[in-house]
N, C-alpha and C positions, 0 to 999 in steps of 0.2 A: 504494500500500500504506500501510495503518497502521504509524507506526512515534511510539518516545518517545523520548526520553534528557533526562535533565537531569545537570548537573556542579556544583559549588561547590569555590573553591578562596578562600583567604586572601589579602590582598596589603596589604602596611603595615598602615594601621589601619579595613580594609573588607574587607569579605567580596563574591565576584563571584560568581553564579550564572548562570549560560548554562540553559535549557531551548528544546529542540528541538521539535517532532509535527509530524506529515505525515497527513492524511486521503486517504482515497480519493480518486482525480480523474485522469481521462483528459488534463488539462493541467495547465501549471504557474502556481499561484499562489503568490505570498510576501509575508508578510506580517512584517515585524521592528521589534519594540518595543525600543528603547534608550531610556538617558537621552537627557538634553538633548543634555550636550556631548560624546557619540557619534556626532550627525547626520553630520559628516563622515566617517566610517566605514561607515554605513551599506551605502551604493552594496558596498562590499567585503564585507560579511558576507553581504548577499544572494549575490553572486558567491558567495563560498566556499560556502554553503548550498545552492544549488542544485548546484552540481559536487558535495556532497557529497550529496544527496538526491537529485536525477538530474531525479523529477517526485511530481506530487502538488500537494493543498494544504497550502503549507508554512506552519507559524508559528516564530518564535524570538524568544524573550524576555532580553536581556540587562539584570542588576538589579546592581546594585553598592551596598551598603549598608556604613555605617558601623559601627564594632564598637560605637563607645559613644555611638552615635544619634542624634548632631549633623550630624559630617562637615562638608561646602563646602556644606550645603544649608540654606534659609531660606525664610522669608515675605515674600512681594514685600510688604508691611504697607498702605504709601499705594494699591498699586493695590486690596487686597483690600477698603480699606473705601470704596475709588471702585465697584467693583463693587455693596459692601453697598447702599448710597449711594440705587444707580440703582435696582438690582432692587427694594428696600424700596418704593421710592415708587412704583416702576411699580407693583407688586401692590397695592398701596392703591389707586389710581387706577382698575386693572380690577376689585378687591374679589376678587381672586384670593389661594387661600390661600400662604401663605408656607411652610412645609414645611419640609424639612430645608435651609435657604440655605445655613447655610455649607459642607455636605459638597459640594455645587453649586458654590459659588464656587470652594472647591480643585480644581477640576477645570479650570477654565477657564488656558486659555494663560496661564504665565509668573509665575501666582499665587505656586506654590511656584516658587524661581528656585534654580539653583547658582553658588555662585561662580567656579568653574572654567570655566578660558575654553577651554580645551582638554587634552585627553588626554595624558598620557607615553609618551612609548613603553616604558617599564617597566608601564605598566599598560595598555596595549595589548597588549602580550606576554602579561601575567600574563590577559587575556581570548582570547585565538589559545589558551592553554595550554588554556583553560576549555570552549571551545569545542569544539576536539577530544576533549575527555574524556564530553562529551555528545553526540560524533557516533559516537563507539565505542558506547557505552552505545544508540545510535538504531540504529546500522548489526547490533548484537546481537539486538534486539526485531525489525527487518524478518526479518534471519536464520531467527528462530525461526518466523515466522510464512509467511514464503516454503515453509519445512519441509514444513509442515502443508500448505499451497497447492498444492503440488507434488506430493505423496499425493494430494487429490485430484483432478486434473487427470489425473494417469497413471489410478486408476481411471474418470474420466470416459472418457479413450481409449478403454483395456481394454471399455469395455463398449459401443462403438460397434465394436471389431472382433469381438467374441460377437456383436454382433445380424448381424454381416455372415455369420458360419458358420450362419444359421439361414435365409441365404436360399436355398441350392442347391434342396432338396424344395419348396419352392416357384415355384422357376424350372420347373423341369419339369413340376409339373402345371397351369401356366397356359400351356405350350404343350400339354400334351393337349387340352385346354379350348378353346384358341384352335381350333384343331385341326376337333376335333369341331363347335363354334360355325359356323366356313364352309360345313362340308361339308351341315350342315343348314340354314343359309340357301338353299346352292344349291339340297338336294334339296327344299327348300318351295318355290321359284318357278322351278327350271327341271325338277323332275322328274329322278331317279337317272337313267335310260337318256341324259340329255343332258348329263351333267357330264362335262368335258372332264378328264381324270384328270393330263394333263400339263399343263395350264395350272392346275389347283387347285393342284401343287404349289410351281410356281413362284410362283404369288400367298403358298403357307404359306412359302416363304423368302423373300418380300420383308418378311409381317410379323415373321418372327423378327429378323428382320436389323433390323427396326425396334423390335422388344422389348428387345435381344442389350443387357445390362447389365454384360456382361462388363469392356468398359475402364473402366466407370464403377466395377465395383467392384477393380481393379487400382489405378487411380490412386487411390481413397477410402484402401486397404489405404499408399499412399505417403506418404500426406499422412499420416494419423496416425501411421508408423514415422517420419517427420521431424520431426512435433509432438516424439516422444517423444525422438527424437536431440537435438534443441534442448534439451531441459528437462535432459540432459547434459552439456553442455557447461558450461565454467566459466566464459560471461561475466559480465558481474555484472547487464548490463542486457541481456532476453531478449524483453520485456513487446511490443514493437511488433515485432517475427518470430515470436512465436506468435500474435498476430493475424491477418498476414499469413496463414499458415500457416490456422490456422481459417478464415478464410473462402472457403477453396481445399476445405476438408474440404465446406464449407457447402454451395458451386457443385457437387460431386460428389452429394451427399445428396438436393438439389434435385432434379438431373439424373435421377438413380436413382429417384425418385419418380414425376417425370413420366413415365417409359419404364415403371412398374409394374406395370399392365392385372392388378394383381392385387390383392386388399382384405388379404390377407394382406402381403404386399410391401408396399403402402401403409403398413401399420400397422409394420411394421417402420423402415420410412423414418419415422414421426411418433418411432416411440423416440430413434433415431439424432441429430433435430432435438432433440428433447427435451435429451438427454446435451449438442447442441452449444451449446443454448444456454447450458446452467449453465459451460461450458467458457469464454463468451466471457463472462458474468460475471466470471468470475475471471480471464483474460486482459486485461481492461479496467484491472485494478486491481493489474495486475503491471508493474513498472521493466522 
């Protein structure tokens, strides 16, 4: 699921900003930009991030900026103009244009440097504080948008068990059909006076019994009253049992289709797949 939060909070003479986002994604990606001398932290915010985001592709951004724009941060100087140095005279050499070098140069490793060799645990707090205030603010937005999800999912159901109420009249007139279908093959090649009237019927119950759609549509009717049961319940993470669950709905859907000997039934079973597919759209991208 898409989800945001960003937080900013104060601490001494720096302002900390945490932003969180999670994109759609069937597995878990993390990706976390900190300063420098937050590397040793890192390994732990990813933890914390993914136990707080579950799955997804995840990014977080932790920025700690000084109030009056100095702060522990500087210009490595000697290396930047060993960089200028190299690159100037490379690009002379290739007659290659030189562009914007120095916004380039600032980007390379350890240009800009921090003074600080390591974190406080006062401002490590003051970032665990910041953090949570942007997982509330993330954990809101999925909320909301699970809401919406959920709407439609239940009507996706709801309208694979309508298509299931519109199959009885046509269960029955594809056994008339079927019916009448045998009884004129036989009377075309063996002639009415020679049709064995108790062996036709027993051949018409062997193919009902091989039509008979019945458990396929009792068990299709379960799976979606359990789809619907789940998406009740208060876990928080539901995404990989309603999967489960759909693809149970899917194997019934199938099944019912191949047993259809009917063009109407057929077309009813393409609806059903239709609904299930947009079902497992949205079940893909559900925690």
């Amino acid at each position: 699921m898409t989800g945001y939060g960003r937080a900013t909070r104060p601490f001494a003479n720096k302002t900390i900003t945490v932003e969180v986002r999670s994109l759609n994604s069937k597995f878990t990606d993390v990706r976390v930009r900190t300063p420098q001398y937050f590397r040793e932290k890192e390994t732990e915010l990813r933890r914390l991030l993914v136990e707080g985001a579950e799955r997804g592709k995840l990014e977080m951004m932790v920025e700690v900026k000084s109030v009056e724009g100095d702060g522990d941060y500087g210009l490595n100087q000697p290396l930047f103009r060993r960089y200028f140095r190299e690159l100037n005279d490379l690009a002379d050499q290739l007659g290659m244009p030189k562009g914007d070098m120095i916004q380039a140069i600032l980007r390379l490793p350890n240009v800009v440097a921090t003074d600080a060799e390591e974190i406080s645990e006062e401002e490590w707090e003051a970032v665990l504080n910041t953090f949570k205030d942007a997982m509330g603010k993330f954990d809101h937005f999925r909320l909301a948008e699970g809401a919406a999800l959920e709407v439609d999912l239940r009507e996706r159901v709801a309208a694979i068990l309508a298509l299931m109420q519109d199959l009885p009249p046509f269960e029955e007139d594809r056994q008339t059909r079927m019916r009448e279908r045998l009884m004129r093959m036989l009377e075309e090649n063996l002639g009415r006076d020679r049709v064995d009237h108790n062996r036709f019927e027993q051949e018409v119950l062997f193919y009902l019994e091989k039509m008979d759609i019945n458990e396929e549509k009792v068990r299709l009717e379960q799976h979606c009253r359990y789809f619907l049961e789940a998406l009740d319940t208060k876990e928080r993470s539901k995404g990989r049992k309603l999967s489960f669950i759909s693809q149970e709905i899917g194997r019934e859907i199938n099944t019912l289709g191949a047993k259809a000997y009917s063009p109407d039934i057929q077309r009813l079973a393409v609806s059903m797949k239709d609904e299930l597919e947009k079902i497992k759209e949205q079940v893909a991208n559900t925690v």
